[in-house]
C-alpha positions as CSV (number, residue, x, y, z in Angstrom):
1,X,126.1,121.8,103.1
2,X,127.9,118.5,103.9
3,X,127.2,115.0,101.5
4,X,125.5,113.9,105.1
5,X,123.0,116.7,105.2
6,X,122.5,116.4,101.2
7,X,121.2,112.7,101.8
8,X,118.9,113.8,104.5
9,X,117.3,116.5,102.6
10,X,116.9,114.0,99.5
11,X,115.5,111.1,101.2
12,X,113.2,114.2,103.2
13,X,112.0,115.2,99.4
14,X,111.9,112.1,98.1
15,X,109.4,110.9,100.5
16,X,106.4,112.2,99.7
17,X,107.3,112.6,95.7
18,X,107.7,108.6,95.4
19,X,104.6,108.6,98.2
20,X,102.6,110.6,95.3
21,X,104.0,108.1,92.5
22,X,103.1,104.6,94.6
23,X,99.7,106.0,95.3
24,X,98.9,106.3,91.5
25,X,100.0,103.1,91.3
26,X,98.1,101.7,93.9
27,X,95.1,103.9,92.2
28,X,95.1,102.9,88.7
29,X,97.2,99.3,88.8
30,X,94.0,97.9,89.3
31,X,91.8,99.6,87.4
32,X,93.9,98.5,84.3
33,X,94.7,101.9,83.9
34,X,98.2,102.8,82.0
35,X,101.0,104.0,84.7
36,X,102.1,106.6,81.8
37,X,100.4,109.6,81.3
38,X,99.1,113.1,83.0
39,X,97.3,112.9,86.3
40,X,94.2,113.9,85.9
41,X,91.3,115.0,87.7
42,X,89.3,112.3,88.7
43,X,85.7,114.3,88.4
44,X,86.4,116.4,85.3
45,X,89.7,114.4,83.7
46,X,91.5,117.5,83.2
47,X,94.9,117.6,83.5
48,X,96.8,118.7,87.0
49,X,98.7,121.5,86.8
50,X,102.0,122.8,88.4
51,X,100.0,123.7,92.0
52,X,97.7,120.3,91.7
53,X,101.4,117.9,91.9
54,X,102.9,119.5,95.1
55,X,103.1,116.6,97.7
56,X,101.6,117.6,101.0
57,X,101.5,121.4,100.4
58,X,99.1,121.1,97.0
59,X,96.0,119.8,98.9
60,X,96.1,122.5,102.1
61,X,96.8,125.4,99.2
62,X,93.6,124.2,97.3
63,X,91.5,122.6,100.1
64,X,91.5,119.6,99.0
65,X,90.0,120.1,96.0
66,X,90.2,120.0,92.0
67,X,91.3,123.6,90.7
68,X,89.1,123.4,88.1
69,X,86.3,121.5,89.2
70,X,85.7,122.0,92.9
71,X,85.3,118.2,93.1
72,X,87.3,117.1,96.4
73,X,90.6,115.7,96.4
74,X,90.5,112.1,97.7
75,X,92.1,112.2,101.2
76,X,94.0,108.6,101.0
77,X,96.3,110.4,98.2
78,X,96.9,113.2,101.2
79,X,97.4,110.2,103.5
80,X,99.6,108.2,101.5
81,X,101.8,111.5,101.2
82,X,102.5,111.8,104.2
83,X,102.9,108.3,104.9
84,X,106.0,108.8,102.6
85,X,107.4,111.6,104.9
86,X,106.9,109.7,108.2
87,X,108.8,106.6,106.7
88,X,111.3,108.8,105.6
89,X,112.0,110.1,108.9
90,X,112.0,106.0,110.1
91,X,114.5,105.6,107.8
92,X,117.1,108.1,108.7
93,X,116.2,107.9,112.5
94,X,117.3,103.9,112.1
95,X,119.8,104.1,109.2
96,X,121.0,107.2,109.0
97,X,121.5,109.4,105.7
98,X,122.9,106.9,103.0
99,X,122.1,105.5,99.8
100,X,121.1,102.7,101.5
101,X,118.6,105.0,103.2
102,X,117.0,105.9,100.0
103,X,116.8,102.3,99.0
104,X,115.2,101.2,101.7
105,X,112.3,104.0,101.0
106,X,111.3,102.8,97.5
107,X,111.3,99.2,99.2
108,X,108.9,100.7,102.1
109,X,106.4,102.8,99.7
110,X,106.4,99.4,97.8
111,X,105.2,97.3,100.9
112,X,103.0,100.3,101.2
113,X,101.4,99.8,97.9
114,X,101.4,96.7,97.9
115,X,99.5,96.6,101.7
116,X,96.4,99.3,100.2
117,X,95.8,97.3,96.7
118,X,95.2,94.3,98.8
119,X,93.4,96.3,102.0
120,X,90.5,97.8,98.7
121,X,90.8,94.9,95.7
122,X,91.8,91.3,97.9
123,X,95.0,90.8,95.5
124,X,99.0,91.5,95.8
125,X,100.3,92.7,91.9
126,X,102.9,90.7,90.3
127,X,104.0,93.4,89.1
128,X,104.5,94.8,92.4
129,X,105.7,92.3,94.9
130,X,107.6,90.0,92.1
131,X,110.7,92.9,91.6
132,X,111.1,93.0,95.3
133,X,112.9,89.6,95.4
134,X,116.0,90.1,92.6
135,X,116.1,94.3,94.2
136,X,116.5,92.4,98.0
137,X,119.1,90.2,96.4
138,X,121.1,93.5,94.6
139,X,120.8,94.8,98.1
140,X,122.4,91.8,100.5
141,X,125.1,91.4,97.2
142,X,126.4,95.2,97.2
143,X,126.2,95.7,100.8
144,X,129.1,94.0,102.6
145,X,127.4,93.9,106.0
146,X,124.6,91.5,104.3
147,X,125.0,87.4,103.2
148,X,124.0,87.0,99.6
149,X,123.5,83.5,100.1
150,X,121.4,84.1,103.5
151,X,119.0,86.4,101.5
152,X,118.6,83.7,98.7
153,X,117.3,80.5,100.8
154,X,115.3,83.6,102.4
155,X,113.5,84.3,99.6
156,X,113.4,80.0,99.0
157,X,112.2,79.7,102.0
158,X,109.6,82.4,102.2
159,X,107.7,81.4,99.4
160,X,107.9,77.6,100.6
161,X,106.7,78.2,104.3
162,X,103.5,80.8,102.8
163,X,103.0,77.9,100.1
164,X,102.7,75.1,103.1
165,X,100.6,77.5,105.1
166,X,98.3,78.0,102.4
167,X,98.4,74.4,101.2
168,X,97.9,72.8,105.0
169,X,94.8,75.5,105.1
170,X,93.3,74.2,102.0
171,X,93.3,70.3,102.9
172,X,91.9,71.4,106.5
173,X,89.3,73.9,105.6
174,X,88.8,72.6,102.0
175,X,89.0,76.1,100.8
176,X,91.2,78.9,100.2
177,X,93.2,80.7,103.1
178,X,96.1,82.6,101.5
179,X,96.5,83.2,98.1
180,X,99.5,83.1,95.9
181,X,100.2,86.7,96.0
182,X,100.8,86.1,99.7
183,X,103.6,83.2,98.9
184,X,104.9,85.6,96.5
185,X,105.1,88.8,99.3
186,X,107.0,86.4,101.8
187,X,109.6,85.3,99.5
188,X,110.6,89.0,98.4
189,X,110.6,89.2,102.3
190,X,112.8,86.2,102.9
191,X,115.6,87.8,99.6
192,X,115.0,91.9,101.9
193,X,115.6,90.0,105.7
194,X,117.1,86.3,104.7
195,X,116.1,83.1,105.9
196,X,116.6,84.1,110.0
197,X,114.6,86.8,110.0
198,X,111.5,85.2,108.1
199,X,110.3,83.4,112.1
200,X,110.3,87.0,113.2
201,X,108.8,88.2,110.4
202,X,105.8,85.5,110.7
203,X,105.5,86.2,114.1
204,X,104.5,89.8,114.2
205,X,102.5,89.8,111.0
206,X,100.5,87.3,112.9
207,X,100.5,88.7,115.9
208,X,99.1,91.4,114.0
209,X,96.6,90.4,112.3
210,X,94.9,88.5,115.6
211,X,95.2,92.1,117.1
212,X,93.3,93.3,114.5
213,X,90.7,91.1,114.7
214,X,90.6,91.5,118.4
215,X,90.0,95.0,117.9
216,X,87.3,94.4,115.2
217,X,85.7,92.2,117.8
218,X,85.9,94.7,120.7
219,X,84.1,96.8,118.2
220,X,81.8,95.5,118.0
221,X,81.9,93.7,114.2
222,X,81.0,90.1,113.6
223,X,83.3,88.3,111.5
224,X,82.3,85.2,109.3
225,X,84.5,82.4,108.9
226,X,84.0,82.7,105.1
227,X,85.0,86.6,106.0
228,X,88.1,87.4,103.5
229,X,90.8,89.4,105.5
230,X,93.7,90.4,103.8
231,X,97.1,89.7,105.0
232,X,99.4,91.4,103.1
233,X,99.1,95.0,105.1
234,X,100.6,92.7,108.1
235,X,103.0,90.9,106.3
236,X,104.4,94.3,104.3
237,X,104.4,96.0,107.9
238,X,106.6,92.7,109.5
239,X,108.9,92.3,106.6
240,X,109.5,96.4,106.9
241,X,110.1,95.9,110.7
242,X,112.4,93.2,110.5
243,X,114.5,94.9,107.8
244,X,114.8,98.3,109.1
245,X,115.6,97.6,112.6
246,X,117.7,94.3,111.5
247,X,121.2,94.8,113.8
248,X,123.5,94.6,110.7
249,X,122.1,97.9,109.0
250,X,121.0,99.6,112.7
251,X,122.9,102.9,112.4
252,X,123.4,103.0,108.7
């Protein structure tokens, strides 16, 4: 088997595994809940075994539920597994099998993370979107396709043009429109796609988020001005975007 094929079938693998790790994140980052530890059951706290840890194939061998317990398996862990295969598959269809390939994954289950936190709790985790910016600049510094100094007054710039945005809002509306976790998200952005690709990168996660709306509307749902509609799941999905299909890295 060739070093080529190798990287395919890790960054295959790797998928859902890290997909599994992100989603206990996103599970018990904001419940306060340590990061260490077994997984347990969430009906009857027992530990997982062996069979209970297998991305994908665990929950179709146990229907989706506990071994122990019966109690069912939730279905956004399932989901968020193979969320991790499908972007592993972007990945190498853009990129190609590289290191680089397997980089950008953690960075995309990241995004992913951070999007679902802020979908079920309204708030982006430091702790989350925060090691994003010095891990863009690692990136853009070690890869000699990529401008260091581009992805720095990215990352400057990101968190400067989400900071106006939300600061303009607030003098207008005389509430709050973005939060600081948002400012935060666009300037680990700006260090992953540097400072040109942050008007791109506005314009689709806008773009985006009016579609959804739209679509809300057409649904019939009435939405409040006072409604709270969390932005990060657009902004995660237009950094992502803009980074993967970006022409310097196109083709790994």
């Amino acid at each position: 088997m060739t070093s080529a094929n190798l990287l395919v079938l890790l960054v295959l693998v790797m998928g859902p595994v890290l997909a599994s790790f992100f989603a206990t994140v996103a599970e018990r980052l904001p419940a306060g809940r340590p990061l260490s530890g077994r997984s347990r059951c969430d009906s009857c706290a027992r530990p997982l075994g062996a069979l209970s840890l297998v991305p994908i194939l665990s929950y179709f061998l146990l229907r989706g539920r506990c071994r122990r317990c019966g109690a069912p398996i939730p279905r956004r862990l399932l989901f968020f597994e193979l969320a991790g295969l499908g972007l592993a598959v972007h990945v190498l269809l853009i990129m190609g099998p590289s290191p680089l390939a397997l980089v950008s994954l953690v960075f995309a289950l990241t995004l992913l993370a951070v999007a679902v936190i802020d979908v079920r709790h309204l708030y982006i985790p430091d702790v989350l979107s925060l090691p994003l910016i010095p891990a863009g600049l690692a990136v853009a510094l070690f890869e000699p396709r990529l401008d260091v100094t581009a992805h720095f007054i990215g990352a400057v710039a990101g968190f400067a043009l989400m900071w106006f945005v939300a600061w303009s809002y607030r003098r207008l509306r005389g509430r709050e429109g973005l939060g600081g976790g948002d400012a935060k998200l666009m300037a680990a952005g700006g260090a992953w796609v540097a400072w040109e690709g942050l008007p791109l990168v506005l314009l689709i996660a806008s773009a985006s988020g009016l579609l959804f709306v739209a679509i809300l509307r057409l649904a019939g749902r009435r939405l409040a001005l006072q409604d709270a509609i969390p932005f990060a799941p657009f902004l995660a999905f237009a950094i992502w975007m803009v980074w993967l299909h970006a022409p310097p890295l196109a083709g790994g």
